[in-house]
N, C-alpha and C positions, 0 to 999 in steps of 0.2 A: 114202704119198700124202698131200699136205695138203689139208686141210676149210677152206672158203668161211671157220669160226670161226677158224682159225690164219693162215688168211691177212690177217684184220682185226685179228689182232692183234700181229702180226709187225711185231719192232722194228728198221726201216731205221738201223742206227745209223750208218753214214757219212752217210746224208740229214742227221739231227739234228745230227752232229757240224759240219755245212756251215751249217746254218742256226743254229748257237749261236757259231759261231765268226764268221760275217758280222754277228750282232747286234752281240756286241762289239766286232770292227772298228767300227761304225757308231756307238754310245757315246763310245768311246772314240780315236775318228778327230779327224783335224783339221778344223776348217769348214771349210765348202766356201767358193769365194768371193762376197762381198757384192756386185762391181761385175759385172754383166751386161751391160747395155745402156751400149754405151760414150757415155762422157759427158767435158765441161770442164767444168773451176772458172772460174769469171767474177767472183767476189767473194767475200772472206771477212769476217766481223765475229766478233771473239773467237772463241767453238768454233765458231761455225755457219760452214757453205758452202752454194752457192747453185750449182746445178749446173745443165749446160745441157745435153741432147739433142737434139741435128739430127735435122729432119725426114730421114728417106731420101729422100723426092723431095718438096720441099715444094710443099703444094694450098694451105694457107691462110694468111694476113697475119694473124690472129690467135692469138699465140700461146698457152698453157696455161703455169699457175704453180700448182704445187700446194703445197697448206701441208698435212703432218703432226701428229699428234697432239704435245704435250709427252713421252708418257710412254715411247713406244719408240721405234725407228731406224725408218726410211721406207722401209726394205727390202722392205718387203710390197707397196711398191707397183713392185717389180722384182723379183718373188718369182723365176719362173723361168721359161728360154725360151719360147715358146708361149702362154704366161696372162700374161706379165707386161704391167702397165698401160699402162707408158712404152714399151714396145716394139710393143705396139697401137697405141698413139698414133702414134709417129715412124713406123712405117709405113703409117698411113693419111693422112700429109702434115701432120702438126704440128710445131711445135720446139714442142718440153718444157723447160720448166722447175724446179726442184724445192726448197726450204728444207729441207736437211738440219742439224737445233737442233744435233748434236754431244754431247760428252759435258760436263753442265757441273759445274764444282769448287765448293768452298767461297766461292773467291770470286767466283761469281756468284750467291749466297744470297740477295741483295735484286733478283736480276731478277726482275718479275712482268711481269701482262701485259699492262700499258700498256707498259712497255720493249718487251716480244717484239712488238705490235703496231707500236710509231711507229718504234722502231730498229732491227727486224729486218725484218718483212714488208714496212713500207711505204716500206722502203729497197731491198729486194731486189725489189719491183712499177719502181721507178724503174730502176734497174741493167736489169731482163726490158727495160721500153719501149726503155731507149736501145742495150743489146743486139741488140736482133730490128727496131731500127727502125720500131717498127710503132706506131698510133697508139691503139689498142685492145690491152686484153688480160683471156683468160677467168680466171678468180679458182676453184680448186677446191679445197676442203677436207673432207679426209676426218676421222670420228672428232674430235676437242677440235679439231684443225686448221681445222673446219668452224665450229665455234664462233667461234673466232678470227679466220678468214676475213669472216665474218658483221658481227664487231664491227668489222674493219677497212673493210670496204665502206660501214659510217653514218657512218664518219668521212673517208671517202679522197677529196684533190684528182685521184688519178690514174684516167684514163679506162677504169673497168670495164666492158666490155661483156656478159659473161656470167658470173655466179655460181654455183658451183656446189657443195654440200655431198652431201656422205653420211655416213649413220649418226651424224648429228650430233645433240649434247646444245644446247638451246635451253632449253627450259622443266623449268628445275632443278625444279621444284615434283615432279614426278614422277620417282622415284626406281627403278633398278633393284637397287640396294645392298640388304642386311638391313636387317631394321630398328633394330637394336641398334646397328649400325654408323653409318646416319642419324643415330638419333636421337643419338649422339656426335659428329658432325664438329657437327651444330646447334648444341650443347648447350657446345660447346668442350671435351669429355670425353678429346677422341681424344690417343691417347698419343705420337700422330704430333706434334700440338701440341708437347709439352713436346720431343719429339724435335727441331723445328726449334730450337729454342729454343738446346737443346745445340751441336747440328753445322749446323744453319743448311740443310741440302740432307736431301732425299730419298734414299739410296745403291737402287740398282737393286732388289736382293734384297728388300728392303722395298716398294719399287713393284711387285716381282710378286707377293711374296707378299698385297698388298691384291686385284691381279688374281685370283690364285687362289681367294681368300677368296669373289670374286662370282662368275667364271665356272665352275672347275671346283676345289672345296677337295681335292679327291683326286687327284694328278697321278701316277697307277702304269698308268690305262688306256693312255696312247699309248703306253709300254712293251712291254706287252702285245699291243699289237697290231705293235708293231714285230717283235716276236720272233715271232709266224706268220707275216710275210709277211717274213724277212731275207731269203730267198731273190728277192725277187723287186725287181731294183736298180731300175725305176722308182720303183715305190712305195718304198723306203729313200731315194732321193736326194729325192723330196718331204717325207719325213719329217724329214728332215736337216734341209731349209731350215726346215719350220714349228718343228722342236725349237729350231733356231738362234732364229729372229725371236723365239718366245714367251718366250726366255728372255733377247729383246735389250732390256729396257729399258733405260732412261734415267736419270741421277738429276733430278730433280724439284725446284728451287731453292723456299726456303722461304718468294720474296714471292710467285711466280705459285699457289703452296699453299694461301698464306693467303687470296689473290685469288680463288680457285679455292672456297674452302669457307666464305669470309666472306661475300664480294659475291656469286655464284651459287648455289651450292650451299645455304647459309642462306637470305640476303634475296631469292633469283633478279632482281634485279636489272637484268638485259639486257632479260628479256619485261618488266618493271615500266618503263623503261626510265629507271633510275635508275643505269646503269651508266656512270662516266665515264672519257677516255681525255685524261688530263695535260690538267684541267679543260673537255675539249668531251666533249659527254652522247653515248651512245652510241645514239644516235636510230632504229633498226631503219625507221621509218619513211620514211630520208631514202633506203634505199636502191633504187635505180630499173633497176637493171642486169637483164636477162632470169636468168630463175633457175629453179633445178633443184636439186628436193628429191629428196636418193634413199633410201631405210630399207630394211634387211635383212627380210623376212617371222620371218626365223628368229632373230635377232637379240637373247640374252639379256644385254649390257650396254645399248644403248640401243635402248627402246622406242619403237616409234613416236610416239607420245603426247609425247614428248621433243622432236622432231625438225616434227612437223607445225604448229603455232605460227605457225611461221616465214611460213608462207604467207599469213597472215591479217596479220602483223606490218608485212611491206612496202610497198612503193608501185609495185614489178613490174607492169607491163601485162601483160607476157610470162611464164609462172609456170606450172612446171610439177609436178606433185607424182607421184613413180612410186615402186611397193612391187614388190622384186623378191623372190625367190623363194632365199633367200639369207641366210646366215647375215654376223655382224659383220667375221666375217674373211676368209668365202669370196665374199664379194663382189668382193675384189681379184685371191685367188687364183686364181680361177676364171676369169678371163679377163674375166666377165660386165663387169665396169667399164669398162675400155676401148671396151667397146660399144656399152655405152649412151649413155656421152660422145663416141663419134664420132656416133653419129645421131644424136643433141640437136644436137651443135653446128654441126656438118656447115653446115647453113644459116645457121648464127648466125657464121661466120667467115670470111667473106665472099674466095671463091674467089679464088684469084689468078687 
């Protein structure tokens, strides 16, 4: 007869053999696919494309252009059926729009981010207007994307009606980096320097391993939790995609780098607003468009502190400031973003 003890300890080994053999499938698998929500290409410039998603029945004349971070692929914001952003979006009656940067080589080592600003985004704003026909269109940038966003709106002849950032960096002054590492990019210490110096770009692996450095320096937990739960393919096929995206960076060109740790990151620059885009100042002031500040609660790359600036910086009549409940990443993945920017905009997009 077996005791309640033999039974708790009694080793299922075809269970184990199932759940060690699905882990490694899953490692060791091929990605899954990155296009989800089907989408066209409507312009290319060098690496980047400029992708379009149709409303499924569209409600609004105004449509959405979102701008990405520099540092990974924009896949997180079509992470996966059900949560994903763009798929929220086009089915509550948007065309989406989207700047996918690409992957860039050596020789785009001198783009910074007056190029990425005047010849990327505020070319692909022009492309969305004559696109969607529409005479208005909302501005949203997540993450560095939101930065850029920011700096494109003090500068932009095209008709912004709604702005919109999340978990965006604004006020370099505060920093969520170590301080060792700070007080290096300031100081011109960082080895990244000399490193541009040589190869002129960023190579991926170096971009994450900075990420890792600030968000999680020990990368063995998601492992670990993947091998308890192999057995269970929701959670593996979610895992899959975040393993994919955390490890989809970008390489990182050495003028928007320097741009990046000289002019913000150092002097902060944009809030001082001493920040210029191919000699017109980058005026935070000038910009008047309804606006929507979003920040993660949970949030340990950028702190709120970072991101709230912005709202005192403007000229917004319309300005709105929301803290969700939500960490840096899981704000996209979660569905929650989609949401929040249909009810913001809902009324700012003027029904058909």
């Amino acid at each position: 007869m077996t005791t309640d003890t033999e039974r708790k300890t009694s080793f299922d080994f075809e269970k184990e053999w199932t759940r060690w053999n699905e882990f490694f499938k899953t490692i060791n698998g091929p990605e899954l696919s990155k296009e989800l929500t089907p989408r066209q290409c409507i312009w290319k410039k060098n690496k980047a494309t400029l992708w379009h998603y149709a409303a499924v029945e569209k409600k609004y004349d105004v449509p959405i252009f979102f701008i990405y971070s520099l540092f990974n692929r924009p896949h997180i914001l079509d992470f996966a059926p059900g949560t994903s952003v763009i798929e929220g979006l086009i089915n509550s009656g948007y065309d989406v729009y989207l700047l996918d940067w690409g992957m860039a080589g050596y020789e785009d080592k001198d783009i910074n981010l007056e190029d990425y600003i005047v010849d990327y985004i505020k070319k692909s704003v022009q492309r969305v207007l004559r696109h969607s026909a529409a005479d208005e269109v909302s501005v949203v940038g997540y993450c560095l994307g939101g930065t850029l966003a920011a700096m494109y709106a003090s500068i932009a002849n095209e008709p912004i009606k709604n702005l919109v950032v999340a978990t965006v960096p604004i006020d370099f002054s505060v920093a969520a980096i170590p301080e060792h590492v700070a007080n290096g990019l300031k100081e011109g210490n960082s080895p990244l320097n000399r490193f541009i110096d040589v190869y002129g770009i960023i190579p991926p692996h170096y971009v994450e391993a900075m990420f890792r450095s600030v968000t999680s320096p020990v990368y063995t937990s998601p492992y670990v939790t993947l091998l308890t739960r192999a057995n269970d393919k929701r959670f593996v096929e979610k895992w899959r995609r975040m393993n994919n995206w955390t490890k989809g960076h970008v390489p990182l060109t050495g003028g928007a780098f320097q741009q990046l740790t000289n002019d913000l990151f150092k002097e902060n620059k944009l809030v001082k607003g001493e920040f210029t885009i191919r000699g017109e100042k980058a005026d935070l002031g000038k910009i008047e468009a309804n606006l929507l500040v979003v920040s993660s609660k949970n949030d340990n790359l950028i702190p709120e502190e970072q991101s709230r600036p912005l709202m005192d910086l403007v000229s917004s009549k319309d300005k709105t400031y929301q803290v969700v409940e939500a960490g840096h990443v899981s704000l996209a993945i979660s569905g929650k973003f989609s949401g929040i920017l249909d009810h913001w905009l809902c009324d700012r997009s003027r029904k058909k």
